[in-house]
N, C-alpha and C positions, 0 to 999 in steps of 0.2 A: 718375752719370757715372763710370763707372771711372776708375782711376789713370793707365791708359795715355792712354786718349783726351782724360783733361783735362791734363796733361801735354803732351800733344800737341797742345790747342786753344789751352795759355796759346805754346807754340811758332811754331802760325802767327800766331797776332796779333800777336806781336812782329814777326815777319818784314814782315808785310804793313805794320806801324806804319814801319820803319826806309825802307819805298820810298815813304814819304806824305811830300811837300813839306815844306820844315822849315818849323815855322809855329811862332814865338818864343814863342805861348801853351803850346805844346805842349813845346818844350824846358824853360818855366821848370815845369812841372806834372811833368817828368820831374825835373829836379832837387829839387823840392820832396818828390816821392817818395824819389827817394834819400836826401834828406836824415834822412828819417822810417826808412828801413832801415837807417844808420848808427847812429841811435838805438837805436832797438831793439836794434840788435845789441850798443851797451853796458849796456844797460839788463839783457839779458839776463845777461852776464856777472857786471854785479852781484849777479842775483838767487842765480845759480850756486851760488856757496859755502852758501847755504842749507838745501841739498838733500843727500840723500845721492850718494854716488859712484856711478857705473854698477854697479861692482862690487857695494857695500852692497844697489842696488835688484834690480839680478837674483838676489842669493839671496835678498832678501825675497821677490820677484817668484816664484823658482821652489817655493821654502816652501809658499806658499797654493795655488797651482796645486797642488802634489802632495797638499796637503792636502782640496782639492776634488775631484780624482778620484781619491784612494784606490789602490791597486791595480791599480783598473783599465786604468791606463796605468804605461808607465816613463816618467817625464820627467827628462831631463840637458840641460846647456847646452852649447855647444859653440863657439868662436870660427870663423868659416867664411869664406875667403879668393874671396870673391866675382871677377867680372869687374873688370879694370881694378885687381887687386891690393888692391882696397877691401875691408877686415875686418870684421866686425860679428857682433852677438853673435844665438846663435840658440838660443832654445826647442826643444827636440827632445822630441814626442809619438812615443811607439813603441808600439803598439796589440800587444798580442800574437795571435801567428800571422799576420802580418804582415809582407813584404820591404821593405816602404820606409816611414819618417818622415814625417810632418808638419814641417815647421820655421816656427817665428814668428818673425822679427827683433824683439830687442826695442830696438832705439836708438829707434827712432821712435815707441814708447811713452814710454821713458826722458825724452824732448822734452816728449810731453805734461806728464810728471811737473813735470820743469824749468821750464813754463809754469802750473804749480797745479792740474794735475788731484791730485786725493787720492789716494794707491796703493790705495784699495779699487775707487775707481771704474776704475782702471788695468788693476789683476785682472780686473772683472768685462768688463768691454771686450774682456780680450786672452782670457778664455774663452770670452767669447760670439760671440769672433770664429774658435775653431778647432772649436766646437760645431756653426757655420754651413755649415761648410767639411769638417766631418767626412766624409771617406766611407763609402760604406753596406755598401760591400765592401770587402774586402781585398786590396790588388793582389799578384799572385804574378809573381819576377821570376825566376822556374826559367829561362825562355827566353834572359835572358842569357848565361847559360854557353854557347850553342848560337851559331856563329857566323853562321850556315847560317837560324837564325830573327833572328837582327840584323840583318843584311846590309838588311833590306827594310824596316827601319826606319831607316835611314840618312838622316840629313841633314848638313848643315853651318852654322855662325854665321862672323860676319866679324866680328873683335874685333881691338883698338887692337893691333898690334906691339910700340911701344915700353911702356905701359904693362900690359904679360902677358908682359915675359919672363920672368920667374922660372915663372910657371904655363906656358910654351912648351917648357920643361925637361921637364913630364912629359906633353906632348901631342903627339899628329900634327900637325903642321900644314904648309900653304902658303904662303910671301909674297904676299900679292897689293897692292902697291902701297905706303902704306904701313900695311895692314891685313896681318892673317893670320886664314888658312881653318882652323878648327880640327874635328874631326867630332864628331857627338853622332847619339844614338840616340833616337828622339821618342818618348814617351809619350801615348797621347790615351785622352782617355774622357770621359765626358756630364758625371762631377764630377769629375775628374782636371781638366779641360780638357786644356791642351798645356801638357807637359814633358819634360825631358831628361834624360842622364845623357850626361855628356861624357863622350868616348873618352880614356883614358889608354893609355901605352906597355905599362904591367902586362896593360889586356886586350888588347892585339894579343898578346903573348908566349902569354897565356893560350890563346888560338882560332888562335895560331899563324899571323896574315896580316899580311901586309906593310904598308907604311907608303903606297904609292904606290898599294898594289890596294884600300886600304881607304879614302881621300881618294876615289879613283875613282868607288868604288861610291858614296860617300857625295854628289859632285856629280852623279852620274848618277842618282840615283833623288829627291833631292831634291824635285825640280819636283812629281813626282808626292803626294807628304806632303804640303808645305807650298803649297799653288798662289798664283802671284805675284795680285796686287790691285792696281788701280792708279786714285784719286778722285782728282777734280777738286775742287782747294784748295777752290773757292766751293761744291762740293756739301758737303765734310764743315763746311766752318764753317757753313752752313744747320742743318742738324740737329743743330750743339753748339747755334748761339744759339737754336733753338726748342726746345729742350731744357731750356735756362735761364732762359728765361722761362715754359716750360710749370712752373716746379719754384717758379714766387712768384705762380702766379693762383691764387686758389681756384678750387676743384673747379666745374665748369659747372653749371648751374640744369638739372631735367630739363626736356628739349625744345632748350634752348641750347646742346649736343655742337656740331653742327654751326658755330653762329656764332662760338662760342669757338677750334673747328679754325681756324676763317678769319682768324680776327685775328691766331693764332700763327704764319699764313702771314706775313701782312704784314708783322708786326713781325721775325719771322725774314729777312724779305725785304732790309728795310730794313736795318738794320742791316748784314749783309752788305754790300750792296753800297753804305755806307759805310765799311766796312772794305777794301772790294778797292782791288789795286796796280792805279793805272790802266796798263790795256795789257799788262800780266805775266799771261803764262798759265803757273800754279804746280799742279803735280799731287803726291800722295801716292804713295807707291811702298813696298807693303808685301807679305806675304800674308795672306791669308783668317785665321789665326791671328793676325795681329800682333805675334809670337811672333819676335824675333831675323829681322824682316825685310826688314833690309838686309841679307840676303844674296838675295835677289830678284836687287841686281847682276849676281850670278854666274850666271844661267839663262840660256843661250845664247838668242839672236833677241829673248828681253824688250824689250830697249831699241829692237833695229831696229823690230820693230813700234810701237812710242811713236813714235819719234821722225817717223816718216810722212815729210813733203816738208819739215820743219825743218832747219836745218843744225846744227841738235845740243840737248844740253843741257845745263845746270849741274845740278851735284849736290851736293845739301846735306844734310851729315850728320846729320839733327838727334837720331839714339841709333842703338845699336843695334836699335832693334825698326824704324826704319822712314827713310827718306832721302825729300826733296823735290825733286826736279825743276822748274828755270825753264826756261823754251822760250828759246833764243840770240836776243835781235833787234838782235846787234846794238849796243845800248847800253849791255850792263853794264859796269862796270866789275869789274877784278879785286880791286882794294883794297874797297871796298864789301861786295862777296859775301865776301870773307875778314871783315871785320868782323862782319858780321852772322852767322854761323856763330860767332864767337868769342864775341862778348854771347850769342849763347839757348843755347851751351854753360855759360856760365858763370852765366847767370840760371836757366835752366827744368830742365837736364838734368842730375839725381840722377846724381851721381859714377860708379854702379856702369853706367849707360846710355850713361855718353859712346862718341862710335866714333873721332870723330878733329875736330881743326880744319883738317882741309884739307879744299880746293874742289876738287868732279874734274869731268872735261868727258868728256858720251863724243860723238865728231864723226862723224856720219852716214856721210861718206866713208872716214873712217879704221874705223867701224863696231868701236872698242873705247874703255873708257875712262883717261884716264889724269889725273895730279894737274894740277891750274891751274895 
């Protein structure tokens, strides 16, 4: 299960847990949990002083790296000022005759380290994880310089306002609510997958186009790069939880494929529809990439075709890669919906992914959306 997707599935089952009746079994098992993450978290602290410093590990860290591929790469570290103002340290693989980097985060090793992984096994992990991911080609980014072959790679992401003003300083962007539109240039290929290169003010200067004609371009050709996606909450939790149980059966008896497919139904089945919010009909709203998907928002008629003969929807931020849709009926509350946006922000969604803690509504009649 990739990162996004479980990320994304620990996200709905929170959601879906917070509209299930409070049942006093259920609150005391929540606290009993929390209790055990308090723990840990001093426990960790403790163990903290043990270890070496971030600093100490990633020159150990980048030492044996360079010492395992020789020559054959330049490797430098580099501190790299993520979305949302979040910092973190990055591995930088530079292949020669090559325009663009690899980069490895390395905090999230660092962690392992801090929980007693050995740094040998650290190393071999963080090599055998950019060995995997190596590409086979070399990307050539000559086309950049060219505005005229940009233009058509133009997209846009929707990132937090207030948490990106300092990176708003050196960016295009649009208010949009209390988001801002900022542009980027998409990157795809079969091992690349999808990536970007944010637009800064230095390459407008460079290609010489304006601020207003290049947002423009960038929401108008959007739709077509990245195409909106939109799953029904109970279809994607089907296929996490048959996923996750297909990942603890052994392997089927030959002849037994078939009976083994049928009981992953059930149990997938099942489950689910112990999990669903009764009456809530909750939709996923991304694109086909997953890739900085809450800007789907932004694609004119999206939402009017959703929202069909409903008198609207709730809209819930849950990262930037992607927002949840509840159908209006009526009974939510505002308090509620703002709470449960603020617990799976602060539970499930890595710092660098948050989009925002507010709740927007877009109303079939008013056919735009604005904050709760």
């Amino acid at each position: 299960m990739s990162f996004f997707f479980s990320c994304l599935f620990k996200i709905c089952c929170h959601i879906i847990y917070t509209y299930q009746s409070g049942d006093p079994q259920n609150e005391r098992a929540s606290a009993h949990i929390q209790e055990n993450l308090i723990l840990l978290s001093h426990l960790k602290k403790e163990k903290r002083g043990k270890f070496m410093s971030l600093e100490q590990f990633v020159n150990k860290v980048k030492n044996a790296v360079c010492a395992y591929f020789g020559e054959e790469l330049r490797i430098t570290v580099q501190k790299i000022m993520k979305n949302n103002g979040i910092e973190m340290t990055g591995l930088i693989f530079m292949e020669k005759g090559s325009d663009i980097a690899a980069t490895i985060y390395l905090d999230s090793y660092y962690e392992e380290y801090e929980e007693g992984m050995p740094l040998g096994e650290v190393v071999r992990m963080l090599i055998r994880a950019y060995e995997e991911h190596r590409p086979a080609e070399k990307l050539n980014l000559d086309f950049f310089r060219d505005y005229e072959q940009v233009r058509t790679r133009l997209a846009c992401r929707l990132v937090n306002l207030e948490k990106n003003r300092d990176l708003l300083e050196q960016v295009p962007h649009q208010v949009w609510l209390d988001l801002a539109v900022v542009p980027c240039c998409i990157l795809m290929g079969d091992e690349l997958g999808c990536a970007c290169i944010l637009i800064r003010y230095v390459h407008m200067r460079r290609w010489n186009v304006g601020e207003e004609e290049l947002l423009a371009e960038a929401r108008a050709n959007m739709q077509q790069i990245l195409r909106p996606e939109c799953v029904p909450m109970k279809n994607f939790l089907y296929e996490m939880m048959r996923h996750a149980v297909a990942q603890q059966l052994p392997e089927a008896e030959p002849g037994k494929e078939a009976e083994q497919e049928e009981l992953l139904d059930k149990v997938a089945g099942l489950l689910v529809s112990r999990r669903e919010a009764d009456g809530k009909e909750m939709f996923i709203l991304s694109n086909t990439q997953h890739f900085y998907g809450a800007a789907v928002l932004l694609y004119p008629d999206v939402l009017k075709l959703l929202v069909g003969n409903k008198r609207g929807f709730f809209i819930l931020p849950s990262s930037v890669h992607e927002v949840l849709l509840l159908a209006d009926t009526g009974g939510e509350r505002r308090f509620d919906l703002y709470q449960m946006v603020n617990e799976v922000n602060e539970r499930n969604v890595p710092p660098e992914e948050f989009l925002s803690d507010s709740v927007y509504y877009f109303d079939r009649k008013e056919g735009r959306v604005r904050i709760l």
